[in-house]
MARDREN-971172 format. One record per residue: x, y negated, z negated of N, C-alpha, C in turn; residue in three letters; residue number from 1. Coordinates in steps of 0.1 Angstrom, whole numbers, plus 5000, padded with zeros to 4 digits. Layout:
{npx=X | npy=Y | npz=Z | capx=X | capy=Y | capz=Z | cpx=X | cpy=Y | cpz=Z | resn=ALA | resi=NUM}
...
This chain:
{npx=6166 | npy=2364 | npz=1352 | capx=6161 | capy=2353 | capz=1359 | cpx=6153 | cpy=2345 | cpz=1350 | resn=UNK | resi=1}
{npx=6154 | npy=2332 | npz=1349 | capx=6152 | capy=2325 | capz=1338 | cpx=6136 | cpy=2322 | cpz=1348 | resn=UNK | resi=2}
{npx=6127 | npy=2312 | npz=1342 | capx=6118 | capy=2305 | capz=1346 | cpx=6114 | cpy=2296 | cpz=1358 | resn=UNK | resi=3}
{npx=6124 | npy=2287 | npz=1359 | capx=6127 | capy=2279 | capz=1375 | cpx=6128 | cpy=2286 | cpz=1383 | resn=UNK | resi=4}
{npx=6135 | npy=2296 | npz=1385 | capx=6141 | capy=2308 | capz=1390 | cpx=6128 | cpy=2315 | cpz=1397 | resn=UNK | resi=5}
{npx=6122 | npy=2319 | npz=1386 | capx=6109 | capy=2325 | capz=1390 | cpx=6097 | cpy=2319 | cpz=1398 | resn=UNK | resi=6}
{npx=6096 | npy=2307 | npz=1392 | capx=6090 | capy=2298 | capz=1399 | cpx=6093 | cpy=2294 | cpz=1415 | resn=UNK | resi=7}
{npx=6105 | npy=2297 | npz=1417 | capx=6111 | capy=2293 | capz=1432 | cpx=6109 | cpy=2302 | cpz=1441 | resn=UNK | resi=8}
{npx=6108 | npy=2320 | npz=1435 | capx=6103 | capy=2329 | capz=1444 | cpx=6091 | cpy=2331 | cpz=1444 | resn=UNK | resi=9}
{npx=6084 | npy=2327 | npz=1432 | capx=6067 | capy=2325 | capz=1436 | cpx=6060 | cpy=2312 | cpz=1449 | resn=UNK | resi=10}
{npx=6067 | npy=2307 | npz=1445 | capx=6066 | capy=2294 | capz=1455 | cpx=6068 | cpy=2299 | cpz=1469 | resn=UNK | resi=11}
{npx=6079 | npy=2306 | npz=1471 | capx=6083 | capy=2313 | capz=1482 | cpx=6073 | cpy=2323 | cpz=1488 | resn=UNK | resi=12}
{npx=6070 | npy=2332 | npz=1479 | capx=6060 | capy=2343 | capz=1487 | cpx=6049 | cpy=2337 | cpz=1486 | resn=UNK | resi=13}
{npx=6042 | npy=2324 | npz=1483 | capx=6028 | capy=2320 | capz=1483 | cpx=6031 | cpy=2310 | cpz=1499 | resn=UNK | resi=14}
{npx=6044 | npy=2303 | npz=1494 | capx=6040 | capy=2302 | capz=1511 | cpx=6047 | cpy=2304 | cpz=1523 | resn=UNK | resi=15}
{npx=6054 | npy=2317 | npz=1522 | capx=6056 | capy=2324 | capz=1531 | cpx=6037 | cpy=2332 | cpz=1533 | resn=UNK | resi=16}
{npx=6037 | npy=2336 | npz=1527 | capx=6019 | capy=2344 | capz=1525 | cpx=6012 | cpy=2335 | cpz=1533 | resn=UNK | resi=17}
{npx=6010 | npy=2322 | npz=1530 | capx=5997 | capy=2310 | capz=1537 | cpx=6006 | cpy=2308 | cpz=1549 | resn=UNK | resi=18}
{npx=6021 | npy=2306 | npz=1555 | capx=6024 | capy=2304 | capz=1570 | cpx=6018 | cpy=2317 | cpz=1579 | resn=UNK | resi=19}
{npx=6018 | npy=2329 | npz=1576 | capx=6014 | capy=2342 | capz=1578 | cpx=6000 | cpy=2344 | cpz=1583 | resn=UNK | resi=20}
{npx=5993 | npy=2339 | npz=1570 | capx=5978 | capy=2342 | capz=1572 | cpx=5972 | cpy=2330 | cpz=1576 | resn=UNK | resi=21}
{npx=5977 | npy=2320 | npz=1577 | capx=5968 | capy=2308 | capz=1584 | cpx=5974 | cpy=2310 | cpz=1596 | resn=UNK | resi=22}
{npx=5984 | npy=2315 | npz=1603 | capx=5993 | capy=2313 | capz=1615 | cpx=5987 | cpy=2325 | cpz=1623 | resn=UNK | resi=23}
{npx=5981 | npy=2334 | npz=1616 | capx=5976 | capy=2350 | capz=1624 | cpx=5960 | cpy=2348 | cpz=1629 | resn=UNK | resi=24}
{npx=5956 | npy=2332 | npz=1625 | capx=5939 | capy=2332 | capz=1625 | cpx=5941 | cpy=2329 | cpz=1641 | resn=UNK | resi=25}
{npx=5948 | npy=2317 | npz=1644 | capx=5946 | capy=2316 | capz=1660 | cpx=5950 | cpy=2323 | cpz=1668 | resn=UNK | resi=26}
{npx=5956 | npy=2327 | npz=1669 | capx=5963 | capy=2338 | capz=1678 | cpx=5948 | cpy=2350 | cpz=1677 | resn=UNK | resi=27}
{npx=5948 | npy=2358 | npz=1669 | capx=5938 | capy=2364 | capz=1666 | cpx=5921 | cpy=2359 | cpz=1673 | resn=UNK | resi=28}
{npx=5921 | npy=2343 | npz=1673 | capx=5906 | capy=2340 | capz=1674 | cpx=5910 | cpy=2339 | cpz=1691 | resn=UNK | resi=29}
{npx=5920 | npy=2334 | npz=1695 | capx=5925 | capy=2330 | capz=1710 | cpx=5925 | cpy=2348 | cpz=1717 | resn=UNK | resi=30}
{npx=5932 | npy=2354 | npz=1710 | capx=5930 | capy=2367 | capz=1721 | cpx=5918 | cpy=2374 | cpz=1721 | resn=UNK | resi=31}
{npx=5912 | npy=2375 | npz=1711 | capx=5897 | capy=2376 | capz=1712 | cpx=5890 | cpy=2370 | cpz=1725 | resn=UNK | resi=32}
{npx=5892 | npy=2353 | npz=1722 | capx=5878 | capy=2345 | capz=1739 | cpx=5888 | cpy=2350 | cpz=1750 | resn=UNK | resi=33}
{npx=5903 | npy=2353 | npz=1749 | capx=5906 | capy=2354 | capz=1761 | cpx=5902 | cpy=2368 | cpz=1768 | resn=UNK | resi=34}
{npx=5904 | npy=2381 | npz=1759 | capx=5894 | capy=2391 | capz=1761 | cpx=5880 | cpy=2392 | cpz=1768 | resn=UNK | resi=35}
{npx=5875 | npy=2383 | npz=1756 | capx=5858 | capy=2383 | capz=1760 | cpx=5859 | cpy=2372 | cpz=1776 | resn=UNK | resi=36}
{npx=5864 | npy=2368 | npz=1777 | capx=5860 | capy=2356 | capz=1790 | cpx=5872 | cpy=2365 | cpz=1800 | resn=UNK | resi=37}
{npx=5878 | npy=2374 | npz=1799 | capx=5887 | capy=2381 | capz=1813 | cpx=5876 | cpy=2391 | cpz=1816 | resn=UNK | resi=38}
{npx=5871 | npy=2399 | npz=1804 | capx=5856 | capy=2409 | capz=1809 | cpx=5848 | cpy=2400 | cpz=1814 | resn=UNK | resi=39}
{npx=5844 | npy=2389 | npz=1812 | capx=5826 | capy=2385 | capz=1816 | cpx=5836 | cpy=2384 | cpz=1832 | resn=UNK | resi=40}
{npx=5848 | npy=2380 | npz=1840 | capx=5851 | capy=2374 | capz=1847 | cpx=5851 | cpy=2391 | cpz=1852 | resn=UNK | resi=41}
{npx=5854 | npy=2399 | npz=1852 | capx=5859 | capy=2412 | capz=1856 | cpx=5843 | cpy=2416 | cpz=1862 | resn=UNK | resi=42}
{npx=5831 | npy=2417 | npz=1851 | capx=5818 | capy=2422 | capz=1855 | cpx=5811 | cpy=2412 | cpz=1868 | resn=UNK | resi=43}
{npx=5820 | npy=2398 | npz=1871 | capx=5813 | capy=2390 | capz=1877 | cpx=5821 | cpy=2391 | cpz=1889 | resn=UNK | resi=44}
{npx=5831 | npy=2395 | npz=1891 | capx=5838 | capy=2393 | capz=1903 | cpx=5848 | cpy=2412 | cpz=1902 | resn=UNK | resi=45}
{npx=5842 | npy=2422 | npz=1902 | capx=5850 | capy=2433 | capz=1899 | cpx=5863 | cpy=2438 | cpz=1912 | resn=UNK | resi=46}
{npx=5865 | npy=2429 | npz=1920 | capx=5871 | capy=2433 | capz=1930 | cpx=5890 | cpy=2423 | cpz=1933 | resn=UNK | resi=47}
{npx=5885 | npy=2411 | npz=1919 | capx=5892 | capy=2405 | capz=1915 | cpx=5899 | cpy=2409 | cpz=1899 | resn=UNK | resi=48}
{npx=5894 | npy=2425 | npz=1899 | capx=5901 | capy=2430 | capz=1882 | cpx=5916 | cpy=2430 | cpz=1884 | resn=UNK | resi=49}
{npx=5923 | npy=2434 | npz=1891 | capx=5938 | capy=2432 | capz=1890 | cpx=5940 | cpy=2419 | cpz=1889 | resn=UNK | resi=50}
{npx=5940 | npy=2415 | npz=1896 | capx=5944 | capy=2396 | capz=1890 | cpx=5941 | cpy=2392 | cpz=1879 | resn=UNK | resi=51}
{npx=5926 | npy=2394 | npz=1876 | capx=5925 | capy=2390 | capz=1861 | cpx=5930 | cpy=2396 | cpz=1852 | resn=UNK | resi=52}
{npx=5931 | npy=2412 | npz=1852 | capx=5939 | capy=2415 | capz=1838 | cpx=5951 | cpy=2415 | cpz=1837 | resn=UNK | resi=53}
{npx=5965 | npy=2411 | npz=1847 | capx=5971 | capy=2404 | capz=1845 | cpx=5977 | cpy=2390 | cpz=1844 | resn=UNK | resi=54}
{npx=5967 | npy=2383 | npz=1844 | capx=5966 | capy=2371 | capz=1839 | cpx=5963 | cpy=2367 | cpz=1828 | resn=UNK | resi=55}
{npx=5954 | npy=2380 | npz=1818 | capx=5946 | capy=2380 | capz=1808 | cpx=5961 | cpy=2384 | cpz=1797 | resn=UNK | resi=56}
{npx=5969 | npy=2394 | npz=1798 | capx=5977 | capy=2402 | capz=1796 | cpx=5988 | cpy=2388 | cpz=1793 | resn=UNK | resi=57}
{npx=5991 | npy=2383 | npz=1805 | capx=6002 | capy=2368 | capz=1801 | cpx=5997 | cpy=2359 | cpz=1792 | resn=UNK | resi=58}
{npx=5982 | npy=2357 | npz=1793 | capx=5977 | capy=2345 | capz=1784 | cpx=5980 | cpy=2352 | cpz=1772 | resn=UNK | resi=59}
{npx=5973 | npy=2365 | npz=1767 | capx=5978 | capy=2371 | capz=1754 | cpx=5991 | cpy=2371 | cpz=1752 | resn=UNK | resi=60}
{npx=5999 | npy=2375 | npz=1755 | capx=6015 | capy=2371 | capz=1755 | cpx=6017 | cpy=2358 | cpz=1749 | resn=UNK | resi=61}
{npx=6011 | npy=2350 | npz=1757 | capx=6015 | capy=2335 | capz=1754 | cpx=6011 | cpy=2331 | cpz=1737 | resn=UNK | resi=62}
{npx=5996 | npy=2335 | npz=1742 | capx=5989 | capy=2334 | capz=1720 | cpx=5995 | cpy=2344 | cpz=1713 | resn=UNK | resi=63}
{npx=5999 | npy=2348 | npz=1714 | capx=6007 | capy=2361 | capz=1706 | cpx=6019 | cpy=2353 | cpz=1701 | resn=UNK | resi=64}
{npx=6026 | npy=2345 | npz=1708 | capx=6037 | capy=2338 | capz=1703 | cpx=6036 | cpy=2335 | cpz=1695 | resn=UNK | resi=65}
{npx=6022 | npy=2324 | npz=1693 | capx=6024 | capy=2316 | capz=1685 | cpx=6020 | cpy=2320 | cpz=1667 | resn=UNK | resi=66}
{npx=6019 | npy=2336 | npz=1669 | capx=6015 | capy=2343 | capz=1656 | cpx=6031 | cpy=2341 | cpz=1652 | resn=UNK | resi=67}
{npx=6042 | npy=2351 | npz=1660 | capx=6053 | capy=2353 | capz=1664 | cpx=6064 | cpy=2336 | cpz=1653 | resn=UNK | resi=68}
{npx=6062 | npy=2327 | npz=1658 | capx=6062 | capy=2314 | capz=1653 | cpx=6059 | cpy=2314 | cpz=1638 | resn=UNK | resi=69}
{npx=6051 | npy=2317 | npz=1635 | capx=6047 | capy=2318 | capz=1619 | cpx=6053 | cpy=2328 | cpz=1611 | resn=UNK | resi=70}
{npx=6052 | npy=2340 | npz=1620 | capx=6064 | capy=2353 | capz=1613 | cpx=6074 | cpy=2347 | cpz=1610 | resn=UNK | resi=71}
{npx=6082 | npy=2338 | npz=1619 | capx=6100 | capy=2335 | capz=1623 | cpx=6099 | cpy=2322 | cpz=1608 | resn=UNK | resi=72}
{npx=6088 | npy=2315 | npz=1610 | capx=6087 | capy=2308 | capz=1596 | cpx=6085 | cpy=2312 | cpz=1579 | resn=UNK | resi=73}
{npx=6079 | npy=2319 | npz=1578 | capx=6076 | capy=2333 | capz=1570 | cpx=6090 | cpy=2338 | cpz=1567 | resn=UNK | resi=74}
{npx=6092 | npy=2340 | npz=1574 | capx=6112 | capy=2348 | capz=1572 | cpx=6118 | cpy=2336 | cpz=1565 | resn=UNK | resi=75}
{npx=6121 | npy=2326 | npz=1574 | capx=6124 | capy=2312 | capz=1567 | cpx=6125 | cpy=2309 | cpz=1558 | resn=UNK | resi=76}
{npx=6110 | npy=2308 | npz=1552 | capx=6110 | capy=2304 | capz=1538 | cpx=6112 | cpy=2310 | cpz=1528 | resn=UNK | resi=77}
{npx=6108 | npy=2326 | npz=1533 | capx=6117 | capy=2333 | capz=1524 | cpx=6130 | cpy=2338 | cpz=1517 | resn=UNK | resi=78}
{npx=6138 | npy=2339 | npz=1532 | capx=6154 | capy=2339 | capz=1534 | cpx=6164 | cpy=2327 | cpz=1533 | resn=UNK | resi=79}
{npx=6160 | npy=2321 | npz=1538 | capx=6168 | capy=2310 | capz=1537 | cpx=6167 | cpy=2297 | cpz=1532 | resn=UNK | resi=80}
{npx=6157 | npy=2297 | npz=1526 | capx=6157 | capy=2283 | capz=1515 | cpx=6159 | cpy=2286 | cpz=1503 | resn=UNK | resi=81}
């Protein structure tokens, strides 16, 4: 593997690496308040806990994708370019 060569897979895992770890912060920070804000909702209304934790359960699903999105790009840039 000559130089360019190498240069093209370094390029590759640095930014496959930064779509990964910048794409894992919000999902990560989003299921966290959604957590913390379905408890404060649970201690304040405890007779409404089934509803909320699955509604809590869908919202994380939802932020969870968008980690999910940066994986699928991460592959991307590694595989196929």
């Amino acid at each position: 593997m000559d130089l360019s060569q190498a240069l093209v897979v370094l390029g590759k895992a640095i930014g496959a690496g930064l779509a990964m770890g910048i794409g894992a912060i919000g999902p990560g920070v989003g299921e966290g308040n959604i957590g913390a804000h379905a408890m404060d909702s649970i201690a304040r209304q405890p007779e409404m806990s089934g509803t909320i934790t699955t509604r809590m359960l869908l919202a994380m699903a939802v932020t969870e994708s968008t980690g999910l999105y940066s994986l699928v790009i991460a592959f991307i840039i590694l595989f196929a370019l």
